[in-house]
C-alpha positions as CSV (number, residue, x, y, z in Angstrom):
1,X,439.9,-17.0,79.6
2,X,439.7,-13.5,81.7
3,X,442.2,-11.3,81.0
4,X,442.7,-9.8,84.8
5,X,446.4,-10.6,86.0
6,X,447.0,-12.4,89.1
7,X,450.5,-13.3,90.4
8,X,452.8,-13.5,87.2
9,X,456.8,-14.4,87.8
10,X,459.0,-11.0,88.0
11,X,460.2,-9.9,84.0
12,X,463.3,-9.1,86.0
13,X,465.1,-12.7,86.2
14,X,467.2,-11.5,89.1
15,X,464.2,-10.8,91.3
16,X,463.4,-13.1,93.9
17,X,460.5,-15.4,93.0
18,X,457.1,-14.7,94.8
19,X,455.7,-17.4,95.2
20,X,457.3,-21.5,95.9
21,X,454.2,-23.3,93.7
22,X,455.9,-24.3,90.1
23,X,455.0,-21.6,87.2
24,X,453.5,-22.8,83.9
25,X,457.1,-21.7,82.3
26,X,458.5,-24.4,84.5
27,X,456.7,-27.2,81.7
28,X,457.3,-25.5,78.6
29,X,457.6,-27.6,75.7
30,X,455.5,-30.3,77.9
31,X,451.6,-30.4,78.4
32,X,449.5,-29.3,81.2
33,X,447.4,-32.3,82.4
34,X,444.5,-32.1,84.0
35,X,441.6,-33.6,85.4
36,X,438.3,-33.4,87.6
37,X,436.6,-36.4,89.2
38,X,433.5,-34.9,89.9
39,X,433.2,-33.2,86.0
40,X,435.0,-36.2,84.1
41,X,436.7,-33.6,83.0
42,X,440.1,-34.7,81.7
43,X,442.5,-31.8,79.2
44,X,445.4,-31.6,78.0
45,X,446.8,-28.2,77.4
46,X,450.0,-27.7,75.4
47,X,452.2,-25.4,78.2
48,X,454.3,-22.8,75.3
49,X,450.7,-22.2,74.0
50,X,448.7,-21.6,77.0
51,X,451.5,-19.0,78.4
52,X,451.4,-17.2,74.8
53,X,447.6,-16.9,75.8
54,X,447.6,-16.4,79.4
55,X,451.0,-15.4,80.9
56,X,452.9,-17.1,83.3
57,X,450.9,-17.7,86.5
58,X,451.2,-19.9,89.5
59,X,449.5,-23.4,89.2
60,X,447.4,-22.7,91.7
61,X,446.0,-19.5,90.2
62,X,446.3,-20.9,86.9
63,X,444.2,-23.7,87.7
64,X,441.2,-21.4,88.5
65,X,441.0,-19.3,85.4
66,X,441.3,-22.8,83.5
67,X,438.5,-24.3,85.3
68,X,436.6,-20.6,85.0
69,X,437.2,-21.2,81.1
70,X,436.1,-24.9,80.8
71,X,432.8,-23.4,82.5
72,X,432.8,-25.0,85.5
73,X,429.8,-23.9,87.8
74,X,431.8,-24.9,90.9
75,X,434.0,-22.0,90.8
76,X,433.6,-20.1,94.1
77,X,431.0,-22.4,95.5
78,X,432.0,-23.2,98.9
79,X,429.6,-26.1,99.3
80,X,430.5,-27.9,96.5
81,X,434.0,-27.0,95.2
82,X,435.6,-27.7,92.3
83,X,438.0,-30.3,91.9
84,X,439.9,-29.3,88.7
85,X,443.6,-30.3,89.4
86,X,446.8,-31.1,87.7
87,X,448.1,-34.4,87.5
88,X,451.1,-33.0,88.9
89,X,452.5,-36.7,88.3
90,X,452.4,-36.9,84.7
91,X,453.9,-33.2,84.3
92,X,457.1,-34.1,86.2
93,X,457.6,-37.3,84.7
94,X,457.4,-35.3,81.1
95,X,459.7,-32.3,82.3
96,X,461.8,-35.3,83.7
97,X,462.0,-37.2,80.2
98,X,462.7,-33.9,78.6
99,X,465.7,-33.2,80.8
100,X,467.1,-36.6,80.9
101,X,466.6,-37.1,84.3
């Protein structure tokens, strides 16, 4: 994956958080699950190593330099996007299992 930075949470835990999409430290010890209908692409990413790779980025910004890795030719394309997303659902219901909630 690039290494430019994009919006990363604050090293300072008492800052105020940025940004109100999740962080991939918000599933640590879970997977990152994702998928795109027009690819067939379908990953699973474990979540502690991908931020030991990456850093700790919004989903949403995460999500591109994922896709940008995988190779997807969509990137940036305006007439045909990619649709690379998270299966937000099985995430949660992992963090969820996790916590005992």
């Amino acid at each position: 994956m690039p290494h430019s930075r994009g919006p990363q949470r604050p090293n300072n835990s008492k800052a105020e958080p940025r940004f109100s999409s999740p962080y991939l430290s918000d599933f640590l010890g879970g997977k990152v699950h994702l998928i795109c209908p027009k690819c067939g692409i379908q990953r699973r990413y474990d979540a502690s190593m991908l931020l030991a790779k990456v850093g700790d980025y919004v989903l949403p910004d995460l999500l591109t330099r994922i896709a940008l890795a995988e190779g997807c030719p969509r990137v940036g394309d305006k007439d045909d996007r990619c649709n690379l997303h998270y299966d937000i659902e099985k995430m949660y219901e992992q963090r969820s299992a996790k916590h005992g909630q």
